[in-house]
C-alpha positions in Angstrom: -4.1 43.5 -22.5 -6.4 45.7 -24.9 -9.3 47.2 -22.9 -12.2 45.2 -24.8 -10.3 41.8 -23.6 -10.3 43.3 -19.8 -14.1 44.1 -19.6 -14.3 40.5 -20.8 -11.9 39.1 -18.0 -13.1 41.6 -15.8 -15.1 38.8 -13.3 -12.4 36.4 -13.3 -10.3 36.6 -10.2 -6.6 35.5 -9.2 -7.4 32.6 -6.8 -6.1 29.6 -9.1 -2.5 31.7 -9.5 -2.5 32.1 -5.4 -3.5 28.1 -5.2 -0.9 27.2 -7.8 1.8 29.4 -5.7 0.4 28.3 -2.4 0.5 24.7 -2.7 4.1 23.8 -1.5 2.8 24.9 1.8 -0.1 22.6 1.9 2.5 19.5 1.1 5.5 20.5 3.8 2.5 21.5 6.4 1.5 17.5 6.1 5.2 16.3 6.0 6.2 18.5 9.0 2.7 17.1 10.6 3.5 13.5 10.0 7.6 14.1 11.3 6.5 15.3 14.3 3.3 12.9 15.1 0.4 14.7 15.4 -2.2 12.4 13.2 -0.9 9.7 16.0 -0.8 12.4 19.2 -4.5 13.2 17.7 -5.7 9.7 17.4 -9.1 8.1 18.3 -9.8 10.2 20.9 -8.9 13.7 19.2 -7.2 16.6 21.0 -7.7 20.3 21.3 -5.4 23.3 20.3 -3.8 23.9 23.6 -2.6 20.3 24.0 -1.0 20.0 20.6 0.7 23.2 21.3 1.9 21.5 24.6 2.8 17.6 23.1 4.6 19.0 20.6 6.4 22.2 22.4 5.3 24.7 19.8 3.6 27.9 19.9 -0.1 28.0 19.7 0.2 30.2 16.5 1.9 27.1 15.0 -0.4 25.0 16.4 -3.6 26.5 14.5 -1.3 27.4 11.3 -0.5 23.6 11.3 -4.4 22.5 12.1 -6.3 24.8 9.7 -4.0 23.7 6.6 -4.7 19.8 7.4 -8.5 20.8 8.0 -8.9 23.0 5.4 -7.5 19.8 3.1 -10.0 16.9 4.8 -7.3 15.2 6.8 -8.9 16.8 10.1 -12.6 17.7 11.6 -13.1 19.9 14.6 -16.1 19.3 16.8 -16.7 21.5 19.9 -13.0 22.8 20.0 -12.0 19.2 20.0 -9.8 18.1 16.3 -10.4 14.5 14.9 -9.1 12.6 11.9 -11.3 12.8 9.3 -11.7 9.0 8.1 -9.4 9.9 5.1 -6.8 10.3 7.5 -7.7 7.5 9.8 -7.2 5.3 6.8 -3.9 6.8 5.2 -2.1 8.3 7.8 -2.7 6.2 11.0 0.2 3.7 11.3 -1.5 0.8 12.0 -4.1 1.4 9.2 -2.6 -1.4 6.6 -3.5 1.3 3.5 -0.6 3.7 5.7 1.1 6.4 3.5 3.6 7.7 5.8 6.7 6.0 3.1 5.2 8.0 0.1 5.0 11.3 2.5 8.9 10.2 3.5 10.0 10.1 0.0 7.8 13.4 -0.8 10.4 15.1 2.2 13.7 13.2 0.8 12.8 14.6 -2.9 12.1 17.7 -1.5 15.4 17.6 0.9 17.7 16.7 -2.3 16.6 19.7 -4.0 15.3 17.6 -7.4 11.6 19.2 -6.9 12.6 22.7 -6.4 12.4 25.8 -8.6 16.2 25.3 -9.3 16.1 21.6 -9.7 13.6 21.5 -12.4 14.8 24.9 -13.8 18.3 22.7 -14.0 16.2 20.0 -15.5 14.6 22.1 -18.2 17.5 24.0 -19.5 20.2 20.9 -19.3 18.3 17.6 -19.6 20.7 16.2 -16.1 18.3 14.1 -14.1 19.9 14.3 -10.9 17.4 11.4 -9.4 18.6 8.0 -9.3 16.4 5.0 -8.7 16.0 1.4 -10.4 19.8 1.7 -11.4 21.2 2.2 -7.7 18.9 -1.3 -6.5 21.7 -3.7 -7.6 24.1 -2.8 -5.3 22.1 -0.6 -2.7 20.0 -3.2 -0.8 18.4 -0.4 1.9 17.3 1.6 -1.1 15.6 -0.8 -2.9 14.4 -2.0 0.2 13.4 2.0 0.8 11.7 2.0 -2.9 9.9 -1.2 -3.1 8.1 -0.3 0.4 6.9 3.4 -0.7 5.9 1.8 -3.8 3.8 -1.0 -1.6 2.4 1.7 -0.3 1.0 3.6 -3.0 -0.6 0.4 -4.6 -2.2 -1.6 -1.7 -5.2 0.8 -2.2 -5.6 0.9 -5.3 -4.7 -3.2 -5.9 -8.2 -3.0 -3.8 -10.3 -1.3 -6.7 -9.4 -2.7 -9.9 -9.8 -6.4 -8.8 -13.9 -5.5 -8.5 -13.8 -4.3 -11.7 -11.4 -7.3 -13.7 -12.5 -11.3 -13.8 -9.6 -13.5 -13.3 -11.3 -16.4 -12.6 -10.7 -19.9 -13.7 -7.3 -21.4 -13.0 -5.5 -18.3 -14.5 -1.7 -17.3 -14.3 -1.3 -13.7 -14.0 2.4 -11.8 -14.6 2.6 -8.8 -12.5 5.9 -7.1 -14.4 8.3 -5.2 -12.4 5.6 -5.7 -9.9 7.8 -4.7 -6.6 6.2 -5.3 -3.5 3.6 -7.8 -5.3 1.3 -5.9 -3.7 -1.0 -6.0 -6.8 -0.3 -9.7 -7.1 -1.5 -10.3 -3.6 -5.1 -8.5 -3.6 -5.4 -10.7 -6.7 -4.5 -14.0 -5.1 -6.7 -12.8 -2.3 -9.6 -12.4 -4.7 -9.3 -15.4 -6.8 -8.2 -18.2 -4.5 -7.7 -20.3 -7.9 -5.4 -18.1 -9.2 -1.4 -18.3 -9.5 0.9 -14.9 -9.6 4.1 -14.1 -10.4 6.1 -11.2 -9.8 9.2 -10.3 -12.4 11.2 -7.8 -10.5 15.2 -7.4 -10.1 16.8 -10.2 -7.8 17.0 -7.5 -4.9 13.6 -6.7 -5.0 11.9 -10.4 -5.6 13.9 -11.1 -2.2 12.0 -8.5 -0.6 8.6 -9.9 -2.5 8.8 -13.4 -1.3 8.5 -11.3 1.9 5.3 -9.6 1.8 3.8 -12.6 0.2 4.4 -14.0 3.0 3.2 -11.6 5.4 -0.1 -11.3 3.7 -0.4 -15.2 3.3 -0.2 -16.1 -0.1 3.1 -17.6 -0.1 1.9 -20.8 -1.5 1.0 -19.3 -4.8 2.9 -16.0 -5.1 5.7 -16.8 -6.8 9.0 -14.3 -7.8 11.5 -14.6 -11.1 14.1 -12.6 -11.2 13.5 -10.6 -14.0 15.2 -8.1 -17.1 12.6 -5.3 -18.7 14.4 -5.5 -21.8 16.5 -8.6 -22.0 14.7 -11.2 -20.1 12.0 -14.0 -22.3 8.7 -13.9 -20.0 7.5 -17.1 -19.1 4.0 -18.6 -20.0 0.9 -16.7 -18.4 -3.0 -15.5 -19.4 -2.1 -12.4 -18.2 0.4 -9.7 -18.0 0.1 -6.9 -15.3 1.6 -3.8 -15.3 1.0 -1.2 -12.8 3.0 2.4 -12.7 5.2 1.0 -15.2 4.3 1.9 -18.8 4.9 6.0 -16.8 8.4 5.4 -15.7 9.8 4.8 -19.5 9.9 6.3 -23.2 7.0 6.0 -25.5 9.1 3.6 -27.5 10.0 1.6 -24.5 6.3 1.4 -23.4 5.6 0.2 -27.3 8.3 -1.8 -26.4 7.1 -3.5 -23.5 3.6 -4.0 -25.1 5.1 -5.1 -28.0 6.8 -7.8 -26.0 3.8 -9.1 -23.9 1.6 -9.8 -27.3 4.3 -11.4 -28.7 4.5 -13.8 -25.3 0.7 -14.1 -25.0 -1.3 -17.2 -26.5 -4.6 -16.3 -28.5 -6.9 -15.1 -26.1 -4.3 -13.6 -22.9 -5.1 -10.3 -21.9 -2.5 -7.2 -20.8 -3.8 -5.2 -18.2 -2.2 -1.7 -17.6 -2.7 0.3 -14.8 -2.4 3.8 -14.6 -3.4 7.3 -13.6 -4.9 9.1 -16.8 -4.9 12.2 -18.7 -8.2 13.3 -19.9 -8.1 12.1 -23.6 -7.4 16.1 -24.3 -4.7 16.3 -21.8 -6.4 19.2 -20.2 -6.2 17.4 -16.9 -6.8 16.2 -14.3 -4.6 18.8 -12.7 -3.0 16.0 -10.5 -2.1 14.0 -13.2 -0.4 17.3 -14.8 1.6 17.8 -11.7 2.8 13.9 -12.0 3.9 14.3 -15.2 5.8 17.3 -14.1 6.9 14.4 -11.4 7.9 11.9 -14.3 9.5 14.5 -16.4 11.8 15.4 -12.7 12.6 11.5 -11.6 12.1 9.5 -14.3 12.4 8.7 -18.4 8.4 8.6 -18.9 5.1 10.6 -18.8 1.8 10.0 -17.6 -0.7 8.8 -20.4 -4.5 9.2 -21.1 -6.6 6.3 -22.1 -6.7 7.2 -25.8 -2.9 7.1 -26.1 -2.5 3.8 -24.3 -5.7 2.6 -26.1 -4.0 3.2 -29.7 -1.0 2.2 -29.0 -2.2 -1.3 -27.6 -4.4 -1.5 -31.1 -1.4 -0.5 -33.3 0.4 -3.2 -32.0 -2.7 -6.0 -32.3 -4.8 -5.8 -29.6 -8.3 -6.1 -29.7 -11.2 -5.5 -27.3 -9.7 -2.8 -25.7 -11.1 -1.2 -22.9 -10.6 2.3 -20.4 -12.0 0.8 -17.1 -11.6 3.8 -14.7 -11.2 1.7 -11.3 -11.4 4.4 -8.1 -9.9 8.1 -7.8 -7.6 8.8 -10.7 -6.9 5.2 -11.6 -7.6 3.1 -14.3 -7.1 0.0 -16.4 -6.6 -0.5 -20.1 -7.2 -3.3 -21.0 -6.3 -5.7 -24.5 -7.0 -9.5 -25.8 -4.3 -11.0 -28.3 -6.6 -12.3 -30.9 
């Protein structure tokens, strides 16, 4: 670098390289945490060094590498010598907490495990173009996996289902689609919300089985319906609405264009597609997690993470109109369009 541009660098310092290096640690520190039960061993009552170190038969060096990380990261407080979840943790990693992410944190491990996140995984990735990660494609015929999928995608969405329904009105008698909806889990919150409301999740057979499950768990059996359901081949059915979260992500541009394509062509003058996502910045700058999840997308799946701009022009190119960016809660979002 010429010495004119080093004066002008000269105050900048190399903590954003050392977080970018440092941040596998951070994730295993959690997964290694939630294997061996320490947001559980913690609990309510919270616990000091020396008795993790004793629970959980590890050295006390361990011990405070493993607490500082999770408290350094807001998933613990320490008051008096004594650590305590912080309510981020009480509501995400706590069991019986019904927003519990301890699936996504097991599928985090099993990428991790299977290589398909590491530096020679994605170098493989980059140079070849071999996606070694199989998903929708095993759920025919591999029961326990889709069973394995559908619940890590439950949880991941219960949350978030929670937010956008405060900021979308589905009143009046409406039937809403929710397209390789999974768990349903976004289908439910809705029915919750809008006890006039009738939902239907299109999903593969293996996975509907699995929905008519959790709508029955969460007790809205009696207007949660499933149909067994093809992206691409299948006609969708009548509805006011079509809902599709984490989907438009997974696939193509053209298939997205595809599927959007498809809905206005299904909806009556006046229905509405909803799409809900996490968004780039409309300069694709950041946010820096929704970099990384591309990264993810570009590792596991055909897709890419979009920002509002690029969903928003692609819903008016097709016909939409009234289209609206409705950021929901943390990263999320809804786009919104009307068929005319």
């Amino acid at each position: 670098m010429p010495t004119r541009e080093l004066d002008i660098a000269h105050h900048l310092d190399e903590g954003v390289i050392y977080d970018l290096l440092m941040a596998r640690i951070a994730t295993n520190t959690l997964i290694i945490a939630h294997e061996l039960g320490l947001f559980e061993l913690i609990g309510a009552e919270g616990i000091s060094p020396p008795e993790v170190s004793s629970q959980l038969e590890i050295s006390d060096r361990a011990t405070m590498a493993i607490l500082s990380v999770l408290r350094s990261n807001d998933l613990l407080e320490l008051i008096d010598g004594v650590y305590f979840l912080s309510p981020l943790a009480r509501k995400y990693l706590v069991r019986e907490s019904p927003y519990y992410f301890g699936s996504v944190i097991e599928a985090v491990k099993i990428v991790g495990i299977e290589q398909i996140d590491s530096y020679e995984g994605l170098k493989h990735l980059i140079l070849t173009g071999d996606q070694r990660f199989k998903s929708f494609d095993t759920f025919e015929h591999d029961m326990e996996r889709a069973a394995w999928f559908t619940e890590n995608m439950h949880q991941m969405s219960y949350a978030p289902s929670k937010w956008w329904i405060e900021k979308i009105d589905l009143s009046g008698g409406l039937r809403l689609l929710d397209i390789a909806g999974g768990s349903g889990a976004h289908a439910i919150s809705a029915l919750q919300k809008w006890p006039d409301l009738e939902a239907m999740v299109l999903d593969l057979e293996p996975v509907c089985k699995l929905t008519e499950q959790y709508f029955e768990q969460y007790g809205v059996g009696d207007r949660g319906k499933t149909l067994v359901y093809d992206l691409w081949n299948s006609k969708l059915p009548p509805a006011d609405a079509h809902f599709y979260s984490n989907i438009f992500h997974d696939w193509s541009y053209e298939q997205g264009r595809f599927l959007a394509q498809k809905s206005f062509d299904a909806l009556e003058s006046g229905g509405r597609i909803l799409i809900h996502e996490m968004l780039y910045d409309d300069d694709k700058k950041g946010p820096k997690l929704i970099a990384n999840y591309n990264a993810t997308m570009f590792l596991t799946m055909k897709g890419q993470q979009y920002s509002g701009k690029e969903l928003t022009d692609l819903l008016y190119d097709i016909g939409f109109k009234q289209i609206e960016v409705i950021p929901t809660q943390g990263y999320w979002s809804i786009v919104t369009g009307t068929k005319p």
